[in-house]
C-alpha positions in Angstrom: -4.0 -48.7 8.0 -3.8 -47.0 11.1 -2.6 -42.6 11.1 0.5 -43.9 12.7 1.3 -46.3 9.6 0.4 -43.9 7.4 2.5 -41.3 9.0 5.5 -43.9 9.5 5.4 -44.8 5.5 5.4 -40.8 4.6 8.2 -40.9 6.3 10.3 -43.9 4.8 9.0 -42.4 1.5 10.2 -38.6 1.7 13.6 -40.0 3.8 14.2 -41.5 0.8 13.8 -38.8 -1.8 15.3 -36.2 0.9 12.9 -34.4 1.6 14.1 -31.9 4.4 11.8 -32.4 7.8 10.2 -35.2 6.6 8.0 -36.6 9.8 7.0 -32.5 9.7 6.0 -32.6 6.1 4.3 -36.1 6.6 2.2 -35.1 9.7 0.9 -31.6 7.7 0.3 -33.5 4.7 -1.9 -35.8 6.1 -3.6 -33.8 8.3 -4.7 -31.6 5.1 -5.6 -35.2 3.4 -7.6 -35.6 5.8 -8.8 -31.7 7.2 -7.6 -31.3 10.2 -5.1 -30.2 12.1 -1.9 -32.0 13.7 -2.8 -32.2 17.2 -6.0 -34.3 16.2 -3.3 -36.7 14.5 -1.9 -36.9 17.4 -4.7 -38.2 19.8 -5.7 -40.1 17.4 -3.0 -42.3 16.3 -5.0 -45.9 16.1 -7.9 -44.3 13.8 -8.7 -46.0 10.5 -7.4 -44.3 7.1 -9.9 -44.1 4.8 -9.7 -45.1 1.1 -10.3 -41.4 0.7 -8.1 -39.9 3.2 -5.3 -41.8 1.2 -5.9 -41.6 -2.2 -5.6 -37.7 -1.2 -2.1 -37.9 1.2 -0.7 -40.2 -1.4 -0.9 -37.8 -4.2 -0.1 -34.8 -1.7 3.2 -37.5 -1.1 3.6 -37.7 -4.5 3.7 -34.2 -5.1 5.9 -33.0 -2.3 8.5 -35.7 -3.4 8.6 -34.5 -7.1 9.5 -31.0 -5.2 6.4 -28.8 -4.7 6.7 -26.8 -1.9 4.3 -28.2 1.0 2.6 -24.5 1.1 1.4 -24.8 -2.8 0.2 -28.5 -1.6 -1.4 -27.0 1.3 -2.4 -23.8 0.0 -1.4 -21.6 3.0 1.4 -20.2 5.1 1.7 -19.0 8.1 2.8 -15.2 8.7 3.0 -13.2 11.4 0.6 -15.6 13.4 -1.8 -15.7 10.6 -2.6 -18.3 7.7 -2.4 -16.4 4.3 -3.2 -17.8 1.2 -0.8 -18.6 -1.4 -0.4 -20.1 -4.7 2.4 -20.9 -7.2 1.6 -17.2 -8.8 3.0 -15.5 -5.1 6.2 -16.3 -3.3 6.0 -18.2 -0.2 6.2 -16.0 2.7 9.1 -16.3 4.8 9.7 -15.8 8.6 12.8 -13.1 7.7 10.0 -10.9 6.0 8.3 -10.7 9.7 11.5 -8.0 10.7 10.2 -6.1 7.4 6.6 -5.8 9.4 8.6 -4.9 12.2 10.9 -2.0 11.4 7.8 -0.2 9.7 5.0 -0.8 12.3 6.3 2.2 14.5 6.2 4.7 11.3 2.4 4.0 10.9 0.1 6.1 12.5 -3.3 8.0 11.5 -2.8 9.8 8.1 0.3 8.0 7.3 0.0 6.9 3.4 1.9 3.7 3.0 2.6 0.6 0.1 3.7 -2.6 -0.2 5.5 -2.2 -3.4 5.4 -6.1 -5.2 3.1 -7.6 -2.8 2.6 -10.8 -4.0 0.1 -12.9 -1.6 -0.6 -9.1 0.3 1.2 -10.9 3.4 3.0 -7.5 4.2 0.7 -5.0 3.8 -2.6 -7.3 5.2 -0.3 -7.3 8.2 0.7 -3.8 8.6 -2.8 -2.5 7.9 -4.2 -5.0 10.8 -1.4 -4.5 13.2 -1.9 -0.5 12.8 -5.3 -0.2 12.4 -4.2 2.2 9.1 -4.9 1.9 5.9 -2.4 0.5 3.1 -2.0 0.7 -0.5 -0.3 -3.0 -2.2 0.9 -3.2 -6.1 1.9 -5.8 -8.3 2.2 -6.5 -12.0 1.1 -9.9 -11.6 -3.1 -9.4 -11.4 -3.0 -13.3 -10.5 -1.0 -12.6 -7.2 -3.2 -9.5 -6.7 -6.4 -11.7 -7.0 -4.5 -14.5 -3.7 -3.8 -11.0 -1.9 -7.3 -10.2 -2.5 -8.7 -13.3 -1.4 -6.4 -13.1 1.7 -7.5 -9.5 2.5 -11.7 -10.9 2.7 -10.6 -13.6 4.9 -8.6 -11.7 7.1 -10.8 -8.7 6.5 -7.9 -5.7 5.9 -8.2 -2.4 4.9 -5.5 -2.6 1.9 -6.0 -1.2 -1.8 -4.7 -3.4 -4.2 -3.0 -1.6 -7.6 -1.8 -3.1 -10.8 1.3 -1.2 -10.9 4.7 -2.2 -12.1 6.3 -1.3 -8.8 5.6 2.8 -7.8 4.2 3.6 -11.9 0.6 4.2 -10.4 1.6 6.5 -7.4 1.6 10.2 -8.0 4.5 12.4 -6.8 4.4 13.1 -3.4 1.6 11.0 -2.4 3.0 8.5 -0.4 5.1 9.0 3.7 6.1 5.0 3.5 7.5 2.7 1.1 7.8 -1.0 2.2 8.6 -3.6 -0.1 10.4 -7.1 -0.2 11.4 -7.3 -4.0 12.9 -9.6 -5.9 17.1 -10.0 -5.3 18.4 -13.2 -6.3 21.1 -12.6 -8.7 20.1 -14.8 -12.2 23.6 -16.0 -11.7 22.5 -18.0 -8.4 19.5 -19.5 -10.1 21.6 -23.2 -10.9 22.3 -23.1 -7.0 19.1 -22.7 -5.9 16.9 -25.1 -4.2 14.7 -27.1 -6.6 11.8 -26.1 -4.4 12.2 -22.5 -4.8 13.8 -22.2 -8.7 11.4 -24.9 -10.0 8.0 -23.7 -8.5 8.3 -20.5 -7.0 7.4 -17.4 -9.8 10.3 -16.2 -10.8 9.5 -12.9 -11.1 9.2 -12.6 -7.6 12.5 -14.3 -7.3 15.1 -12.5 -9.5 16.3 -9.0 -9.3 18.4 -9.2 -12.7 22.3 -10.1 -13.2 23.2 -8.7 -9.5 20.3 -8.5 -7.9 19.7 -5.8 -7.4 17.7 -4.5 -10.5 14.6 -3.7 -8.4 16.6 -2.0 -5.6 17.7 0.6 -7.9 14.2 0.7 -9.6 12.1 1.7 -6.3 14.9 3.7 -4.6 15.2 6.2 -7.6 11.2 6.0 -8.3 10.6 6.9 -3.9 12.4 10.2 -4.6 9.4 11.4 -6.7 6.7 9.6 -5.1 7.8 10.1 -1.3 6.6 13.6 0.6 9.7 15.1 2.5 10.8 13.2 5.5 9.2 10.0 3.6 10.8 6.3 4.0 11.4 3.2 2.3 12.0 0.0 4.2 13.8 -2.4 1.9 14.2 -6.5 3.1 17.7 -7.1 2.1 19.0 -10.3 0.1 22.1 -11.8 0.7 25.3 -9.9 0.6 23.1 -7.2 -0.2 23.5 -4.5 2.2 26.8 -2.8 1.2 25.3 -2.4 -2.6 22.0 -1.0 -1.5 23.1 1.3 1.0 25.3 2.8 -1.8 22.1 3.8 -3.7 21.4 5.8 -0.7 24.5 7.6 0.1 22.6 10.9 -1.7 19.7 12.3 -0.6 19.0 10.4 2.1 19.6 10.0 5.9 19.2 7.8 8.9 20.4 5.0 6.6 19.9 1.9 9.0 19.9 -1.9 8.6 18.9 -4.7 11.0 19.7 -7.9 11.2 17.7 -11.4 11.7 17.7 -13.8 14.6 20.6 -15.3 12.2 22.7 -12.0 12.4 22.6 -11.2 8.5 21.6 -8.1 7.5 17.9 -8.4 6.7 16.2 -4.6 6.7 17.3 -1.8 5.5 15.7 1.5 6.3 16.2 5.1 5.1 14.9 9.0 5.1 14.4 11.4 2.2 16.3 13.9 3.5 
């Protein structure tokens, strides 16, 4: 069996379970079956499949079809122009997080203390820390996502401090000038309406912010007025239909209450001052 065939019958096969992009999903797959990347698929088209090569996209096939996300079949993701590792104990990180890496990027500078706050795979702050040159803390509860952030902070060789920490618990009062976090926000109620990808195999504690969504929002806003010096912010990604209930947490205390919006127009980050 030739890469074409092979390619061709991934195809037919995730068509038929629809599976969304599936020539995409087929070509990755069996690229990582095989180690290499897509554009070496595509010069070579007429090479030979090996016995081994498709034992290893079959089951990949297999899995994708039965709903694992390609990125836990794959084992990376890309981010900001760089692979990260990830696993089913981190979310997948998504290109609307990239506008969270954006709006804080121009409030680091030397002697700047910053966190992630829930950093899952470290994709934020390993991104921050490299695109500043600064250093940045990272918690989590979950020490199995803090040992993927880990692995991806050797590889791409960051200075970030990784903390057990149920969200700010571990910071002292007035230690930190930035707060950057994508928590969790989707309602429980929405869980039925998700996408079998995501409420099957993504961790759910990553995923849900309690009956509204909005349990963690209220959670590290109240906890930044302790741990934030004067003139400190948090930079908040947004969930959907989000904004108006967030920026009502900030209506006291705080100022230059800001959101921007994703290449889609929906409000994605939201940004604030301790006055």
């Amino acid at each position: 069996m030739t890469l074409r065939t092979a390619i061709d019958q991934g195809i037919r096969l995730l068509e038929e379970s629809r599976v969304l992009a599936p020539r995409l999903t087929a070509e990755v797959l069996l690229a990582h079956a095989l180690r290499r990347d897509r554009v070496w698929l595509y010069a070579h088209p007429e090479e030979i499949l090996s016995e081994t090569g498709w034992i290893h996209y079959g089951r990949y096939l297999h899995q994708r079809i039965e709903g694992v996300p390609t990125q836990y079949i794959t084992k990376k993701q890309e981010f900001y122009g760089r692979d990260f590792r990830v696993s089913p104990a981190v979310l997948i990180p998504r290109p609307e997080t990239e506008h969270v890496v954006a709006a804080a990027l121009p409030y680091l500078r030397v002697g700047v203390a910053a966190a992630d706050v829930g950093t899952g795979s470290g994709a934020i702050a390993i991104t921050l820390a490299l695109e500043s040159g600064v250093p940045v803390y990272a918690s989590d509860l979950s020490t199995e996502a803090l040992n993927v952030a880990r692995r991806n902070r050797s590889d791409l060789g960051a200075s970030v401090q990784f903390i057990c920490s149920d969200l700010l618990s571990a910071f002292r009062d007035q230690s930190l000038d930035l707060i950057v976090s994508n928590p969790p926000y989707v309602p429980l109620a929405d869980k039925d309406g998700l996408q079998r990808e995501v409420r099957d195999f993504e961790p759910h504690m990553a995923l849900f912010g309690g009956s509204d969504g909005n349990a963690m929002y209220r959670r590290i806003i109240e906890d930044a007025r302790r741990v934030l010096r004067p003139g400190g912010r948090v930079v908040l990604e947004l969930g959907y239909r989000s904004m108006e209930s967030v920026s009502s947490m900030l209506l006291q205390g705080w100022a230059e209450v800001q959101t921007q919006g994703d290449l889609a127009g929906i409000p994605r980050v939201l940004s604030a001052r301790l006055a």
